[in-house]
BATIFI-850716 format. One record per residue: x, y, z of N, C-alpha, C in turn. Coordinates in steps of 0.02 Angstrom, whole numbers, plus 50000, padded with zeros to 5 digits. Each point is the difference from the previous one (the first is absolute). Example, Ala and Ser with C-alpha at 12.3 -4.5 7.8 and 13.67 -1.06 7.14 Angstrom:
BEGIN
506604971650390499555005950000500455006050000499825005349964500425005950003499615005550037
//
This chain:
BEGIN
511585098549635499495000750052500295004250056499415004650042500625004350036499714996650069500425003950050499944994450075500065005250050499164998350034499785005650046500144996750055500585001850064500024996850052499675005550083499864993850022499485003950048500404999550068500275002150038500474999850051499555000950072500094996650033499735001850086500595000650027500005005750054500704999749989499734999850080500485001350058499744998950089500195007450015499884999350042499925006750063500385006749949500805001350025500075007249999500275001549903499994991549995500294999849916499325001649963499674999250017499315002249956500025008950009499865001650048500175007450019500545002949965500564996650007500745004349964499814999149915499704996349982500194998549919499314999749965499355001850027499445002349960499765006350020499545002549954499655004850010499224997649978499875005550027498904997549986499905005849955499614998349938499815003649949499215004950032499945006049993499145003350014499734995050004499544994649962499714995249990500024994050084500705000649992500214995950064500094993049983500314998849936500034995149950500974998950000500154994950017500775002449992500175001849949500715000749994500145004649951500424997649950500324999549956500264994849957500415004949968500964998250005500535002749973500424994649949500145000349939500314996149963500684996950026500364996149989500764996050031500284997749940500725001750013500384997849937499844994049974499744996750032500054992049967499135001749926499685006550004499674998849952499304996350027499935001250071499534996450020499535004850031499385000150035499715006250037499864995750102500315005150027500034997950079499365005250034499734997450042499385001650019500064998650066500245002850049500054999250071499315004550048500014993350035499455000650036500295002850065499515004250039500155004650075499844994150062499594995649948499884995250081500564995650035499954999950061500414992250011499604994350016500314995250025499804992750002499264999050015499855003750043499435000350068499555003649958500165005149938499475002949983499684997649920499815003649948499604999249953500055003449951500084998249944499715002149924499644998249954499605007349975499514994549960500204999049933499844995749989500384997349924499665004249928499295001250011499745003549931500405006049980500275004350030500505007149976500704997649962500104992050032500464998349985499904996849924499534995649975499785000349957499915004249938499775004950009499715004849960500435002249974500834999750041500415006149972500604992249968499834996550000500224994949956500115000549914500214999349973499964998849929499744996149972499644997749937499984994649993500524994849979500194992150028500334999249978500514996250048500075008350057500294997950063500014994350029500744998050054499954996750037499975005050069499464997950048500145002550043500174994050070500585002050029500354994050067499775004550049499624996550022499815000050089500445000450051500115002950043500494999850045499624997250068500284996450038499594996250054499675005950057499465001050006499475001750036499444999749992499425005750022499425000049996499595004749934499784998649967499645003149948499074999250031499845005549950499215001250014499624996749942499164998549983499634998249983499675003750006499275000549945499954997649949500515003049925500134995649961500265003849927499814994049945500235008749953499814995749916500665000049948500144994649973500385001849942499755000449941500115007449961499664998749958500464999949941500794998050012500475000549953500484995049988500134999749939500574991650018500425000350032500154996250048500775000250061499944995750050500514999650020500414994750022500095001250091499304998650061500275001250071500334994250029500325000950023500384993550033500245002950066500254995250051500335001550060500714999749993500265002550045500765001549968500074992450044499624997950048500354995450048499444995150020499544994049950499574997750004499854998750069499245002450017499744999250061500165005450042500345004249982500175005750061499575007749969499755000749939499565002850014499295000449988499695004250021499374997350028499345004349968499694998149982499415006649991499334998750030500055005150062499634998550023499135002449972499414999450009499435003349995499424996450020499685006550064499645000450023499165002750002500115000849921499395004849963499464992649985499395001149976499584995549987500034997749908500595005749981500074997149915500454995550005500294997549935500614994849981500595004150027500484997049999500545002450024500425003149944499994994549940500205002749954499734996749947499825006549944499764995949956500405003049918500124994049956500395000449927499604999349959499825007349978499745000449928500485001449931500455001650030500595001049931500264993349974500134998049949500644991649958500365000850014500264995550016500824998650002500215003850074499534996950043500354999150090500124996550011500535002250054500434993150020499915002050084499854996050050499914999750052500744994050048500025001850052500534997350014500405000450065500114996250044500214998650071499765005450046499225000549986499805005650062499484996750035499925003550087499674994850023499455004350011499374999649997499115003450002499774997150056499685004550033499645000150070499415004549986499324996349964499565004049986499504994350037499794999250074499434995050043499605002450013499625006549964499475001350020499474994449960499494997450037499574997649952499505004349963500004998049921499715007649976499754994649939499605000149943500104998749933500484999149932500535008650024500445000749946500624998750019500074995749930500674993050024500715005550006500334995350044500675003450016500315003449940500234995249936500185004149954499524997349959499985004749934499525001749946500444998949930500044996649956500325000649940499394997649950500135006449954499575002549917500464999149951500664998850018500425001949956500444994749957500034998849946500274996049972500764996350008500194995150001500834997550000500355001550091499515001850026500235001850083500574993950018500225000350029500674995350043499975002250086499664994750024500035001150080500444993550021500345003950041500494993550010500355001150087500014994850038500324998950084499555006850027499365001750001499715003950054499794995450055499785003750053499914996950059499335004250006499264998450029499405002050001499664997450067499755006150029499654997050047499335003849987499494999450011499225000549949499454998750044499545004849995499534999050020499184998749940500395000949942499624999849921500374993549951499785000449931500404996549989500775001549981500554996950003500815002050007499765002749925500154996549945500065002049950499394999149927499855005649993499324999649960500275002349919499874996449961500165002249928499474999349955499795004849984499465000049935500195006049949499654995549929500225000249947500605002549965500664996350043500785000249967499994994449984500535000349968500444992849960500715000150024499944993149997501055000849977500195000050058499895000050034500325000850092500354996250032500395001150066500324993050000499725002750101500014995850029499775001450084500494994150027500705000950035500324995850020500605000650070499864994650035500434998650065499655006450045499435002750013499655001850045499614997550060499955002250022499614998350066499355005550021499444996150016499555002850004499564995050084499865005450045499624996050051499625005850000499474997050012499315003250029500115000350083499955007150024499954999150051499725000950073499185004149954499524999450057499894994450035500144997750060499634993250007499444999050024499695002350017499215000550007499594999949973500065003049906499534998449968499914992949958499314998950000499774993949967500364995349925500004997249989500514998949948499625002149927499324998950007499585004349927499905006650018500285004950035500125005649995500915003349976500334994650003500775001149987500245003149923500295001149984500185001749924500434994249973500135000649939500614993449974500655003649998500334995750009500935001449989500255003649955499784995649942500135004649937499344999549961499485003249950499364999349952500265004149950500014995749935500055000649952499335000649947499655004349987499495000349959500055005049918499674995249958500295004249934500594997549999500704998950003500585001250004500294992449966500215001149948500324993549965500645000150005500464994250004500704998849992500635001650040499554999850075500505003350045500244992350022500555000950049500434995250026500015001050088499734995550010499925000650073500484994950033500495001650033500574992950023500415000950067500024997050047500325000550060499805004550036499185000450015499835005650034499814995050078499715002250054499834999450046499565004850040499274994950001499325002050018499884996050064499725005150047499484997950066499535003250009499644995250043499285002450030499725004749962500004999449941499445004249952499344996349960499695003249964499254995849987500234997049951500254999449947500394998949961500725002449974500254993750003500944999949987500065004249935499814996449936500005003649960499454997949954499705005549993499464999249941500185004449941499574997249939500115002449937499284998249948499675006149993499364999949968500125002749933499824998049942500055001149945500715003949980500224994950026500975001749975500194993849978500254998749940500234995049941500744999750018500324995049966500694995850013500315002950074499964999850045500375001850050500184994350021500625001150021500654993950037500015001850072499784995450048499995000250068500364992950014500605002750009500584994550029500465001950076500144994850042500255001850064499905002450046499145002249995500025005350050499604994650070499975003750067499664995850042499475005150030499354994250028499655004050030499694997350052500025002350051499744997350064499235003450036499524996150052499665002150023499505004749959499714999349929499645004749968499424994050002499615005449943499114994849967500444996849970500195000549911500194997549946500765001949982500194994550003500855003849997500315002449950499664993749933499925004849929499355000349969499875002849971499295002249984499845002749939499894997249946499785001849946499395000549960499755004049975499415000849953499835003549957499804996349939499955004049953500575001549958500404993550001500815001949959500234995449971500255000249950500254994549970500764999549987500484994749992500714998950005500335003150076499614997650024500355001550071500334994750027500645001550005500644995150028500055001850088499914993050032499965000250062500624995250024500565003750016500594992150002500405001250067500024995250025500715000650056499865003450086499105001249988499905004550045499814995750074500025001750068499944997650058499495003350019499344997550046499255002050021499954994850065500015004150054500024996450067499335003150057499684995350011499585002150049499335006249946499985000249970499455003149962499224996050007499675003849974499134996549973500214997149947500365002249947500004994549941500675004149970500504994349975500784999949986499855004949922499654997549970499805002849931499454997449978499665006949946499354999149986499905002949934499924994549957500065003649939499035000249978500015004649965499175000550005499735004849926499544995649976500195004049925500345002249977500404995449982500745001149951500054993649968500605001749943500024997249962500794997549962500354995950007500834997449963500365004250062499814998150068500295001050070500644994750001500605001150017500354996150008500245000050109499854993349988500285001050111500124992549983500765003250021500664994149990500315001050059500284995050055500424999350035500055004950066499194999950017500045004250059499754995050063500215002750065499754997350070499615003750032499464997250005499135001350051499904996750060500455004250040499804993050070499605005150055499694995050023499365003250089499725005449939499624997649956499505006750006499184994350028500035000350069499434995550030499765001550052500125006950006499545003750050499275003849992499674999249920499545001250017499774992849952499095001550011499334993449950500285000449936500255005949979500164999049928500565000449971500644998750039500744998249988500224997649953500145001449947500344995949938500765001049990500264994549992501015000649962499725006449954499874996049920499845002749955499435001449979499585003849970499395001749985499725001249941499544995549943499855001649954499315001749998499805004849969499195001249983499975002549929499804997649985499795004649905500604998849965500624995950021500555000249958499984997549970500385001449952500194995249916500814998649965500024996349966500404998749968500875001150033500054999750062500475002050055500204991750004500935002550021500354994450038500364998850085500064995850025499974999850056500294993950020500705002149998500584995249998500545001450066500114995350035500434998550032500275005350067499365000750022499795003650042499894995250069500215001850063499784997450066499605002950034499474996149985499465003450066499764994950081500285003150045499974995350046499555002450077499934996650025499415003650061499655005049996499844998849950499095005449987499214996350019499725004049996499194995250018499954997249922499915001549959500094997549923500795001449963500324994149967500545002049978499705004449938499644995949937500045002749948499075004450001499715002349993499235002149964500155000849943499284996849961499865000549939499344999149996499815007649965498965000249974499955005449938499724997649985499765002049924500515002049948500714995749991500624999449992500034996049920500035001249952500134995149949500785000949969500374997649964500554997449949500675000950041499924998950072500515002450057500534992550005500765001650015500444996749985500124998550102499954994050041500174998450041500424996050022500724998349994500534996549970500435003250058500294992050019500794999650032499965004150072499405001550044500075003250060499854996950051500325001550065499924995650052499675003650045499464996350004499465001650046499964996250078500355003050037499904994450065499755005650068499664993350028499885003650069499725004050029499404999949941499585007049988499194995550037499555002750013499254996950028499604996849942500075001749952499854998649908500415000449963500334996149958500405001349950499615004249939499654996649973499705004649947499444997850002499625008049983499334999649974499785000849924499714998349973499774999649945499175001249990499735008250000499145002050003500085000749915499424999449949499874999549963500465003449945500724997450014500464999849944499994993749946500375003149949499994994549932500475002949956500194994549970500714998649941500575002050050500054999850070500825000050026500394994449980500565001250027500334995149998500584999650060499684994250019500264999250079500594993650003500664999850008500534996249987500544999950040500244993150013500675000450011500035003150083499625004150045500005001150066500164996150059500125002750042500174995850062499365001850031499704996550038499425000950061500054995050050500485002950063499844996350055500135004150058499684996250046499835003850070499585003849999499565000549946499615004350019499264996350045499695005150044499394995250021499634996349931500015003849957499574997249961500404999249912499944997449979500255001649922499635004749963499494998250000499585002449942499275000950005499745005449981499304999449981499735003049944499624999749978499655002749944499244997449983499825004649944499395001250005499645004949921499704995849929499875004149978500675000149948500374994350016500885002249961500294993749961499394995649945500434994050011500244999249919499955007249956500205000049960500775004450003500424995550044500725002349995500464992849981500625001049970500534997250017500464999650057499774994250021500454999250083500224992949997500764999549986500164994850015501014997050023500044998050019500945000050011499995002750059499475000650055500355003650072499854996250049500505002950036500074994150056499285003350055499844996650031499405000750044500384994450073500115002050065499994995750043499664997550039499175001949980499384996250022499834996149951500364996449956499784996549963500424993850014499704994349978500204992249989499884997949939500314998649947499974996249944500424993949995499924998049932500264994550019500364998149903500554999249996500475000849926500184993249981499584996349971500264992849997500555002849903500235002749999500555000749933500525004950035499965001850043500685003250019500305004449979499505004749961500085006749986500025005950033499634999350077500195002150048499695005850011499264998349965499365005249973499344993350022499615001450042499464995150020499614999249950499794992449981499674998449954498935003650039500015002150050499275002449994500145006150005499495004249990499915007950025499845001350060500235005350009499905006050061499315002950008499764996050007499155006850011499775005150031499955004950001499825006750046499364998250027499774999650035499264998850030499695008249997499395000449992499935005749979499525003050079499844995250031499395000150041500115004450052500585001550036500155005550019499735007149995500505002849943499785004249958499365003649997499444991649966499325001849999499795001950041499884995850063499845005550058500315003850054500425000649985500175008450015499815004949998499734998549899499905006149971499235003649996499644991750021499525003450034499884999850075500285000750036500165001250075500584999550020500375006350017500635002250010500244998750086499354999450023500284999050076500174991649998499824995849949500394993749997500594999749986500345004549998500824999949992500404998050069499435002250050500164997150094500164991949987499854995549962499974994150009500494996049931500415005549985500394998149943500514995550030500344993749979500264994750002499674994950081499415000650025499684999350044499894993749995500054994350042499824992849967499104999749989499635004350012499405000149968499915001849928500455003549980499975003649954500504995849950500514996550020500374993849950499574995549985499654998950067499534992649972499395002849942499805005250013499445000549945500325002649920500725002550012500475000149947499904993449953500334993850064500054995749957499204996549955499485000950045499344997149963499725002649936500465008749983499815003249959500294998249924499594997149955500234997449964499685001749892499715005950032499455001449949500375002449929499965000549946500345001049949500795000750019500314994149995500624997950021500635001149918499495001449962500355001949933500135004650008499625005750006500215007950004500295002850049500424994450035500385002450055500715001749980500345006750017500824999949979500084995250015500634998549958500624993050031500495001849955500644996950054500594998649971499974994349983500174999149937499954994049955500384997750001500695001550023500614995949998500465001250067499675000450047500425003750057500694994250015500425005250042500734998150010499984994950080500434995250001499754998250036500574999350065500565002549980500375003650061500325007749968500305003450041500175007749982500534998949914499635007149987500614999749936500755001650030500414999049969500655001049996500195007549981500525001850015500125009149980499954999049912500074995349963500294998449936499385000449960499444998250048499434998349988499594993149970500694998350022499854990249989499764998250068499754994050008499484998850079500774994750011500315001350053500744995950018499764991850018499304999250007499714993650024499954995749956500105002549922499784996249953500374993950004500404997150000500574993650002499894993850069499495004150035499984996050064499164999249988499325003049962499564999849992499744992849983500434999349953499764990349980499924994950058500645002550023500034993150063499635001750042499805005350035499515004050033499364993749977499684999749943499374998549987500074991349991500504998949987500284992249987499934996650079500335003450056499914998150058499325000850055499705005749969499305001750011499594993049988500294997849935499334994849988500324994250016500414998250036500214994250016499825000850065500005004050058499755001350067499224999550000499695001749943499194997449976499784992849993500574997549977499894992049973500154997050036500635003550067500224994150064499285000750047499575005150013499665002150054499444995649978499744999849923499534997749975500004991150011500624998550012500384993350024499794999850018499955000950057500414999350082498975001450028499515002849964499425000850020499674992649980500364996949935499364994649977500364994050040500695000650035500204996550008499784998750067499905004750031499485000450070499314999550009499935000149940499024998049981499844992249993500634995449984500054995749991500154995150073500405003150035500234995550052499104999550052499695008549984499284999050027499644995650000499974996849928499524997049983500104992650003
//
């Protein structure tokens, strides 16, 4: 592979050791080492534009950045390798209303450069068409979306940073961080997203791995539709409209991520299901959201081993069926649960801390069920300004009178009746017996102690 290095050199060393080609393109002399040197006339304070530099590339090339200022817009349309010689020190700037840069050639590799493209415009900062791309430690500041990829494969987008940084515009006028459309099998991991409309979305792009990355202050922090085998693991979503939203898709995996404060707007969710299927959703924390979990029109979905606390709703449940809801933590939240339209699921083994049961075998699983009251829900859904009076003691008491098809209500059929254990054994089980043994002996002294006072009456 041969190795195109790009030199900025300062003040009188640029002067002594380049020349400017007619064109006004620097000029490029071979060096023993077998490599091609390309010295630039500018210094620190001034500018080059990177497309000349490009062009006279090989394919193949590596070309090293030397720390300064580069120009915008450009295209690659050849395989090679830009990198900074000194991550973060150089810069490309562009001020035009196109992308800054965009990769239509395979086999790019992108790499420790930092982009200053804030105009707000449509066309996303960078542009990749190109198959097997490798973007890796850029730094982005954006007024579009940071990184837009349609119809490549194979890609990997990692340890970047991307902020949006008009702040004035509306947040459904913003672009996303990174959008992936068309684009199967890329690897998205350790990136870092703000204040954009979406963190990262991905529309009809199959198996993609989104692990580690964080995203703050957006709509949807991950965002999927229209994809199937999408691995969602390890990732952090703070202060968003909704932590993640999976939405027509299908064998979604979101394992072991944290959703906390997305509860600043009516429709705040941890996690978000609509139209999903056959997806798992394991061991994930979602905590101070207006809803931890949503779920509507959701069937063969795996809800297992996550701790839901501290959220205004733990979970909703709108006309989902065949989930399977298990093994969870739910407490602190204002509410546990509601649902509606959903009572053909499996829900049972989770702890709920608005609940009271009562375990006369000491299994350490309440011998009654958990019932979702549905009555809520119902009217809500036909009058939405009754959501003003949600946990309202007007609105508990007519909760409790509501009692109408009490069969077709979700329930946990076996709920837990103190927290599980990390092991996923309930640690209460051994103390549960005597729990209910002493229960009914404080029944039988009180029950005393009443006839025994009915008696001295009479």
């Amino acid at each position: 592979m041969g190795w195109l290095v790009v030199a900025v050199l300062s003040g009188g060393q640029a002067s002594a050791a380049a020349t400017e080609s007619a064109s006004g393109h620097p000029s490029t002399t071979a060096n023993h080492t077998g490599s091609v040197d390309v010295s630039d006339v500018s210094s620190a304070s001034m500018t080059t534009e990177l497309q000349p530099i490009l062009d006279e590339a090989e394919p193949g090339s590596t070309i090293v950045l030397k720390p300064g200022i580069y120009l915008g817009p450009a295209v690659i349309r050849k395989p090679l390798e830009l990198r900074s010689e000194i991550a973060g020190e150089s810069i490309l700037l562009n001020e035009s209303e196109e992308s800054a840069l965009i990769v239509e050639a395979d086999d790019v590799t992108l790499a420790g450069i930092r982009i200053r493209d804030e105009a707000f415009k449509p066309q996303a900062t960078i542009v990749v068409s190109g198959d097997r791309a490798r973007i890796e430690q850029l730094w982005i500041a954006t007024g579009a979306d940071g990184i837009a990829v349609k119809d490549a494969d194979n890609g990997t987008i990692t340890s970047t940073v991307i902020d949006w940084t008009p702040r004035e515009v509306s947040m459904a006028a913003k672009g996303n961080g990174i959008d992936l459309f068309n684009s199967h099998r890329w690897r998205i991991d350790g990136n870092t997203v703000s204040d954009a409309h979406d963190g990262i979305y991905m529309e009809k792009s199959d198996d993609t791995i989104v692990t580690g990355n964080v995203v703050e202050r957006s709509r949807y922090g991950i965002h999927c539709m229209y994809t199937a085998r999408t691995v969602i693991r390890g990732n952090v979503g703070n202060a968003n409209v909704t932590g993640a939203m999976v939405m027509t898709a299908t064998e979604v995996e979101v394992n072991g991520n944290t959703f906390t404060k997305q509860n600043e707007n009516v429709h705040s969710q941890g996690i978000l299901l609509f139209d999903a299927h056959d997806s798992v959703f394991e061991d994930n924390k979602v905590e101070g959201n207006r809803t931890g979990f949503y779920v509507e029109q959701s069937t063969g979905n795996v809800i297992v081993g996550n701790e839901v606390i501290y959220n205004f709703v733990g979970i909703q449940l709108l006309d989902a069926e065949r989930n399977v809801v298990e093994g969870n933590l739910f407490q602190g939240n204002v509410a546990d649960a509601q649902a509606r339209g959903s009572s053909n699921n499996e829900i049972a083994g989770n702890y709920w801390d608005g609940f009271s049961g009562i375990d006369t075998d000491g299994d350490g699983y309440s011998d009654t069920a958990y019932a979702i009251n549905p009555f809520f829900q119902g009217v809500t859904q036909k009058r939405a300004a009754f959501q003003l009076f949600f946990q309202s003691p007007g609105m508990e008491f007519l909760e409790e009178l509501f009692q109408n098809n009490r069969d077709d209500w979700s329930r946990d059929v076996k709920p837990l009746l103190a927290p599980p254990g990390f092991d996923g054994v309930n640690p209460s089980h051994g103390s549960s017996k005597a729990t209910v043994y002493l229960s009914l002996l404080l029944t039988i002294a009180v029950i005393g102690m009443l006839y025994m006072n009915r008696r001295r009456t009479i």
